[in-house]
TORTORSE-991495 format. One record per atom (N, C-alpha, C, O): residue in one letter; x, y, z. Coordinates in pm, 1 decimal. Example, Ala and Ser with C-alpha at 12.3 -4.5 7.8 and 13.67 -1.06 7.14 Angstrom:
<sites>
{site 'a' {1319.0 -569.0 780.0}},
{site 'a' {1230.0 -450.0 780.0}},
{site 'a' {1320.0 -330.0 780.0}},
{site 'a' {1423.6 -331.9 846.5}},
{site 's' {1285.0 -225.0 708.0}},
{site 's' {1367.0 -106.0 714.0}},
{site 's' {1290.0 3.0 787.0}},
{site 's' {1340.9 113.8 803.9}},
</sites>
This chain:
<sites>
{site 'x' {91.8 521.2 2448.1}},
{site 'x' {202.0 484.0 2361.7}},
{site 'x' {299.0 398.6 2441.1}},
{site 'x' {334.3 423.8 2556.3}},
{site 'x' {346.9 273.8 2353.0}},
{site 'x' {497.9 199.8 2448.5}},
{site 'x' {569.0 295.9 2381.5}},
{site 'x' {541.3 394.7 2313.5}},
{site 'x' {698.5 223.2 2430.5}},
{site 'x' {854.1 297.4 2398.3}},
{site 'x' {923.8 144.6 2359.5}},
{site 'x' {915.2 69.3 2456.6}},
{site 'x' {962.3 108.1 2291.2}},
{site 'x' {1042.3 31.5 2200.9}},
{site 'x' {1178.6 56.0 2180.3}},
{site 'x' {1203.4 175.3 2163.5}},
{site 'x' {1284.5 -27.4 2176.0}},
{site 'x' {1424.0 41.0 2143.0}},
{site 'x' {1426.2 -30.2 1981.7}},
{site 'x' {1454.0 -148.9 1998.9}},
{site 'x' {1412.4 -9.9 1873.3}},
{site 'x' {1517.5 -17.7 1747.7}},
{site 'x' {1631.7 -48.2 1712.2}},
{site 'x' {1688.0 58.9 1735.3}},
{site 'x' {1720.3 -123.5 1667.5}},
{site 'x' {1865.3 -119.0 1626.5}},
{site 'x' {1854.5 -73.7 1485.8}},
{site 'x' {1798.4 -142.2 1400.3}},
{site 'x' {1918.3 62.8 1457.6}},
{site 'x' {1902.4 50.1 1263.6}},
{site 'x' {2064.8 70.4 1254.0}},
{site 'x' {2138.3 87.7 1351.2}},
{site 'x' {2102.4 65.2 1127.3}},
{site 'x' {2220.1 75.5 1125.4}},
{site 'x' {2258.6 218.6 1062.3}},
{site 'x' {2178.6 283.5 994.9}},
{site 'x' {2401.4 264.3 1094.1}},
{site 'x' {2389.0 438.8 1092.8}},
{site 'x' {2348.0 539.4 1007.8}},
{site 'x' {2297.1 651.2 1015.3}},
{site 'x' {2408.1 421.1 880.7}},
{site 'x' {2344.6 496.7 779.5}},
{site 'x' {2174.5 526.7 751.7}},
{site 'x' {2128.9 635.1 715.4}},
{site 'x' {2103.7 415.7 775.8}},
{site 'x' {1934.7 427.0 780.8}},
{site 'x' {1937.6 543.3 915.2}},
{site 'x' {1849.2 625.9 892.6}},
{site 'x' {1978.9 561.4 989.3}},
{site 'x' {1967.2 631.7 1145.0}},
{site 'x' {1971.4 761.2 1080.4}},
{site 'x' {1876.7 839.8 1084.1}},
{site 'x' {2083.9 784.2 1019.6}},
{site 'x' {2139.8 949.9 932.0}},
{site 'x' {1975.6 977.0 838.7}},
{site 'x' {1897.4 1071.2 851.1}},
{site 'x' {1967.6 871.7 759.6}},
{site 'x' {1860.8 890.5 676.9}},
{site 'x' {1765.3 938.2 709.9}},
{site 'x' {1727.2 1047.3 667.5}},
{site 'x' {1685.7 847.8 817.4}},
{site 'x' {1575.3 869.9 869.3}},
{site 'x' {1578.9 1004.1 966.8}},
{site 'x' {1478.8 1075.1 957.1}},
{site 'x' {1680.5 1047.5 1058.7}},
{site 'x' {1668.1 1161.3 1094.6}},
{site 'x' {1672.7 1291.1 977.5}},
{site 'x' {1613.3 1398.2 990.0}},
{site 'x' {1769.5 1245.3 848.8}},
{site 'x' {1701.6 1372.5 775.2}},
{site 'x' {1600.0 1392.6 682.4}},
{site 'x' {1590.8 1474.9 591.4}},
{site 'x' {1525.5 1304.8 719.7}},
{site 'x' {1367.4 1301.6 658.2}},
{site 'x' {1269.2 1333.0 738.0}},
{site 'x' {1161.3 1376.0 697.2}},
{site 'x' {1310.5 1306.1 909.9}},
{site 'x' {1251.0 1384.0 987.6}},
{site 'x' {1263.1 1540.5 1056.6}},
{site 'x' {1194.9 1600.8 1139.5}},
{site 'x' {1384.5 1573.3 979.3}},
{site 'x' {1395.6 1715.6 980.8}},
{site 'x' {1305.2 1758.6 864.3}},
{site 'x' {1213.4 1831.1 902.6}},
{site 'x' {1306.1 1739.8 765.0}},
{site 'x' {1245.6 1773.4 665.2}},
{site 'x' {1102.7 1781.2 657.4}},
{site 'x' {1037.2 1866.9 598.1}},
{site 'x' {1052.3 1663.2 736.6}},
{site 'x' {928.4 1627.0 761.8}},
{site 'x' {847.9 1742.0 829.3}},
{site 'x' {731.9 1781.5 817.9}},
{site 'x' {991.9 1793.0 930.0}},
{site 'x' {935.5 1876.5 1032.0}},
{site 'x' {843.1 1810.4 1175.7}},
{site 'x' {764.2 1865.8 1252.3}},
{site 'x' {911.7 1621.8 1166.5}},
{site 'x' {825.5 1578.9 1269.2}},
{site 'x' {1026.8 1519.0 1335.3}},
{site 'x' {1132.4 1523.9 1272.3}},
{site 'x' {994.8 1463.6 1499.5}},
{site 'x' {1040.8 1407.1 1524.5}},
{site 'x' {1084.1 1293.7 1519.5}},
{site 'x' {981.0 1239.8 1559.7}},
{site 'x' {1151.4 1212.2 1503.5}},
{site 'x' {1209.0 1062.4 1494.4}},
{site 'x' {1106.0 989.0 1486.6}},
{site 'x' {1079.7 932.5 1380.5}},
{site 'x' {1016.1 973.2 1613.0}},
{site 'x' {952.3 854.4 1609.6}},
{site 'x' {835.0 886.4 1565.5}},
{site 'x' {766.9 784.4 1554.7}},
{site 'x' {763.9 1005.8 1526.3}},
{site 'x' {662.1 1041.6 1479.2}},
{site 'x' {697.0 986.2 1271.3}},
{site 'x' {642.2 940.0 1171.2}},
{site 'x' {780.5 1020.0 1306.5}},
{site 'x' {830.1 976.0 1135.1}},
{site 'x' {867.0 798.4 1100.0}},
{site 'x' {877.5 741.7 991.2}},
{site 'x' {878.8 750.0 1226.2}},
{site 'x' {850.5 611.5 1190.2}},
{site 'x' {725.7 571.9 1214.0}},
{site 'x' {673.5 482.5 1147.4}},
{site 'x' {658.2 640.5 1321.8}},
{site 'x' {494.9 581.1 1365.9}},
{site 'x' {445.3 580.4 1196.4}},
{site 'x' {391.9 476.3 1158.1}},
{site 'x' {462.4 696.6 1093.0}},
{site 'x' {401.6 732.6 1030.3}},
{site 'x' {474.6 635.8 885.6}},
{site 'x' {428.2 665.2 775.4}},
{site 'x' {549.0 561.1 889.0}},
{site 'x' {627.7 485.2 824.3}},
{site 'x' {582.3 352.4 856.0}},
{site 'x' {525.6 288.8 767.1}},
{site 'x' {597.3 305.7 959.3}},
{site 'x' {520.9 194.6 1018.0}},
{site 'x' {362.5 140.2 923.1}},
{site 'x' {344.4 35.0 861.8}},
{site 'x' {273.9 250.1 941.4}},
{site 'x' {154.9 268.9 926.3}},
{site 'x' {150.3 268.4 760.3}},
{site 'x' {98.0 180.7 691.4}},
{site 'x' {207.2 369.1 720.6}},
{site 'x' {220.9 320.3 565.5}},
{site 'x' {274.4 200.8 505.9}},
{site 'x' {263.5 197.8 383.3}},
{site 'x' {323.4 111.9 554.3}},
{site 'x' {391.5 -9.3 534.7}},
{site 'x' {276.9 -96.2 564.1}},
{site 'x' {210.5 -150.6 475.8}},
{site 'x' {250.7 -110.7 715.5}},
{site 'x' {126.5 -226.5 701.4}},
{site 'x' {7.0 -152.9 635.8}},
{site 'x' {-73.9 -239.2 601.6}},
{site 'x' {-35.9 -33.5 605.3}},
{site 'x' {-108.2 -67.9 507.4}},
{site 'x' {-127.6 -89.1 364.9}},
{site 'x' {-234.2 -91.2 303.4}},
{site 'x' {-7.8 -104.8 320.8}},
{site 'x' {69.6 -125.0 178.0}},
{site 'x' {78.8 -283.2 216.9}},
{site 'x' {2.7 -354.9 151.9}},
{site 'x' {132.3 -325.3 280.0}},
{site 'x' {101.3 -480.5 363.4}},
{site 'x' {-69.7 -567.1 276.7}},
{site 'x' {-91.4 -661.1 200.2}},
{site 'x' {-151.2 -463.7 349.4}},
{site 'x' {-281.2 -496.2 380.3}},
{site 'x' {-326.1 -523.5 218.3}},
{site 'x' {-388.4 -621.4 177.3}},
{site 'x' {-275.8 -407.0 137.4}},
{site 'x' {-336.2 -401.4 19.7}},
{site 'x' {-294.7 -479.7 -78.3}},
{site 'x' {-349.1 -485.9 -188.5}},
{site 'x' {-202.4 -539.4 -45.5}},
{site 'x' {-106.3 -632.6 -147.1}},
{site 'x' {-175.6 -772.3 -66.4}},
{site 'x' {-146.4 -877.3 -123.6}},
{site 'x' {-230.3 -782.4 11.6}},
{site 'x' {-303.7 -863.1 39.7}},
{site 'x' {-414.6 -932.7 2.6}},
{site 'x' {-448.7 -1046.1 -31.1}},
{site 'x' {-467.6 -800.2 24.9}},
{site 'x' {-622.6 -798.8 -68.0}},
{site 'x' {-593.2 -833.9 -192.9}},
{site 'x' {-647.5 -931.8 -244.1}},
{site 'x' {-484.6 -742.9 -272.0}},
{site 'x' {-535.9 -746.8 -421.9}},
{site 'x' {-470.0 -925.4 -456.5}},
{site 'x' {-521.1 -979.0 -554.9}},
{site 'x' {-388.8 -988.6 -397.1}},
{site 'x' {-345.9 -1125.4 -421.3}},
{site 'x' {-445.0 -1195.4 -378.1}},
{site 'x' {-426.6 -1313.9 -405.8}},
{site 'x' {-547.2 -1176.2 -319.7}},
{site 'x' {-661.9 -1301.1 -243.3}},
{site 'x' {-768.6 -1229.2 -369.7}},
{site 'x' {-854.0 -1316.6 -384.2}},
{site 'x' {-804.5 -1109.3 -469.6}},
{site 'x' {-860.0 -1084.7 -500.2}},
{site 'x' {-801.7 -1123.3 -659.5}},
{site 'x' {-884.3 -1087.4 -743.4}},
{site 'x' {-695.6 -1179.2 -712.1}},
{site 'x' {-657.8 -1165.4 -834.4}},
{site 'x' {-665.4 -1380.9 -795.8}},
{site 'x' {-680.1 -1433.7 -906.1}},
{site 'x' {-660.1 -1480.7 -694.2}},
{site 'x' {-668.0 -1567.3 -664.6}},
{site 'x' {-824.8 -1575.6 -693.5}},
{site 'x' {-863.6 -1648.0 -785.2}},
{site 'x' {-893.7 -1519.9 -634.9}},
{site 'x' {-1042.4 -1533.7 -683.7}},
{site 'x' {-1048.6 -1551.1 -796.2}},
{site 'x' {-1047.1 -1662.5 -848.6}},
{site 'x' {-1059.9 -1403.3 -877.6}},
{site 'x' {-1036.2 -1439.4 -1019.7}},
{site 'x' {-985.7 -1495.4 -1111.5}},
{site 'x' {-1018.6 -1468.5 -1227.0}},
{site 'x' {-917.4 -1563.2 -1089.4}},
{site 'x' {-843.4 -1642.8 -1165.1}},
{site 'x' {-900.6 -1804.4 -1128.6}},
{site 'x' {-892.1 -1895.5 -1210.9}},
{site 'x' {-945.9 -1817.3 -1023.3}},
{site 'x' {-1060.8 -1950.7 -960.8}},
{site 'x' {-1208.1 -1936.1 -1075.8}},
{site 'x' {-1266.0 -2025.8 -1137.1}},
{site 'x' {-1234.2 -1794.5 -1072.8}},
{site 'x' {-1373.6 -1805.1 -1154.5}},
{site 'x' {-1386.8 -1647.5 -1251.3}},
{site 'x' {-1451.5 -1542.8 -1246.4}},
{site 'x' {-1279.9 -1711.9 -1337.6}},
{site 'x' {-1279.5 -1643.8 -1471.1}},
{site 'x' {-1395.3 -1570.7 -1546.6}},
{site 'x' {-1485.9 -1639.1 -1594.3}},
{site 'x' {-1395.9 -1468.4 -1556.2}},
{site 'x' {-1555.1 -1442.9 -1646.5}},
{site 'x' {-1534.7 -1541.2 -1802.7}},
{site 'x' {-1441.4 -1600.2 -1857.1}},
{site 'x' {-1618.3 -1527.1 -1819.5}},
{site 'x' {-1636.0 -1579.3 -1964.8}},
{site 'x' {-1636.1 -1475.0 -2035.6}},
{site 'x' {-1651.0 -1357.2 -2003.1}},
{site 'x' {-1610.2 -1545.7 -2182.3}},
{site 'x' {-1596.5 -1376.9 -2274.6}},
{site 'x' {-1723.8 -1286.4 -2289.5}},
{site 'x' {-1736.1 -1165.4 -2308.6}},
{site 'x' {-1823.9 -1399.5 -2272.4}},
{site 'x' {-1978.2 -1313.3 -2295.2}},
{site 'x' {-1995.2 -1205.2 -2174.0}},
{site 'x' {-2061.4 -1102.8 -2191.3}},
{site 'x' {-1925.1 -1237.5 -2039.0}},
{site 'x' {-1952.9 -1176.7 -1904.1}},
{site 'x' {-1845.7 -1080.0 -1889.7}},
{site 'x' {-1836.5 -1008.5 -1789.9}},
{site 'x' {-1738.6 -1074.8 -2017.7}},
{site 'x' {-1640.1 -923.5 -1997.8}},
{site 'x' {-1736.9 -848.0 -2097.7}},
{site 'x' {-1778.8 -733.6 -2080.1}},
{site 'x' {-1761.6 -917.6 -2189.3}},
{site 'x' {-1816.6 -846.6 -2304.0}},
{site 'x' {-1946.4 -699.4 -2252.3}},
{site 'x' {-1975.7 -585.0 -2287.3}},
{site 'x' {-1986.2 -801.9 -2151.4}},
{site 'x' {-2118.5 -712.6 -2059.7}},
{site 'x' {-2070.9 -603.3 -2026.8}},
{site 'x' {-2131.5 -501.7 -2061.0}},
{site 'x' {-1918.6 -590.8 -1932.4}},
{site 'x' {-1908.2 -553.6 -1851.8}},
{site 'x' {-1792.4 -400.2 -1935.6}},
{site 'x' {-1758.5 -287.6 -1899.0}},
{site 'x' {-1777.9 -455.1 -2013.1}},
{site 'x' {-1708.0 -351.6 -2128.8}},
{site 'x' {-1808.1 -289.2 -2198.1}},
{site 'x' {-1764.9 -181.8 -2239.9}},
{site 'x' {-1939.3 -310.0 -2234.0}},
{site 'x' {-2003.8 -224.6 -2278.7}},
{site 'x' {-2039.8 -86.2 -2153.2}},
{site 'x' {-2015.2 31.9 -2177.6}},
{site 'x' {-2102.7 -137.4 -2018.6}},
{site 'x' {-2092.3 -88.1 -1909.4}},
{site 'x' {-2004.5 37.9 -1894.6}},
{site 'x' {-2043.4 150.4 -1863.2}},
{site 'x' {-1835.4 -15.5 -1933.1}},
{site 'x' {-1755.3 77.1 -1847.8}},
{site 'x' {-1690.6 166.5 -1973.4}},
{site 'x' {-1594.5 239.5 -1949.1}},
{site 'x' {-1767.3 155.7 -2159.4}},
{site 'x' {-1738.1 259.0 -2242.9}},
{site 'x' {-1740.2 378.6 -2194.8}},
{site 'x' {-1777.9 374.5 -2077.7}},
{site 'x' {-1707.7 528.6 -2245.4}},
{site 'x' {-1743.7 606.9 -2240.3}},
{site 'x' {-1878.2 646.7 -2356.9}},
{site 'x' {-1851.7 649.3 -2477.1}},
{site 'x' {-2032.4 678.6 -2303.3}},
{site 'x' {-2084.9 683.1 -2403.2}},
{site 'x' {-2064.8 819.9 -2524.3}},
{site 'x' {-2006.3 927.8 -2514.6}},
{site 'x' {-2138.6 759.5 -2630.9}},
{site 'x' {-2102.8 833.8 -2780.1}},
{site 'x' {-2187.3 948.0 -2736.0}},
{site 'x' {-2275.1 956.4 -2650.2}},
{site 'x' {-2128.3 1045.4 -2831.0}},
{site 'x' {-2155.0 1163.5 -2819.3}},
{site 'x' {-2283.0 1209.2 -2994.1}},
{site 'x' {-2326.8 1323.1 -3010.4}},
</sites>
């Protein structure tokens, strides 16, 4: 692990220490773990914009949702 210094300002400082009481973790265990949820909330807003850019490059056609909606019915009973 490095060691990093932070500047937050007091009020985020107050915050974040009482979320890491609560947490029941220490300070920086509660940002490691903040950190990590962020870039991968990062990552996924990533994906889904390079993945909604695709689609929108190569549109199904109505015949090729039509397929794909019979597929994902729930079947009849």
């Amino acid at each position: 692990m490095e060691t990093i210094q932070v500047v937050l300002e007091r009020e985020l400082l107050r915050a974040t220490d009482g979320a890491a009481r609560r947490a029941r973790v220490n300070r920086s265990a509660l940002v490691r773990r903040a950190l990590r949820e962020h870039l991968k909330r990062l990552e996924t807003n990533e994906l889904e914009a390079r993945d909604r850019r695709g689609y929108a490059q190569h549109a199904d056609t109505p015949a090729e949702a039509a397929g794909w909606e019979r597929v994902a019915t729930w079947p009849k009973r």
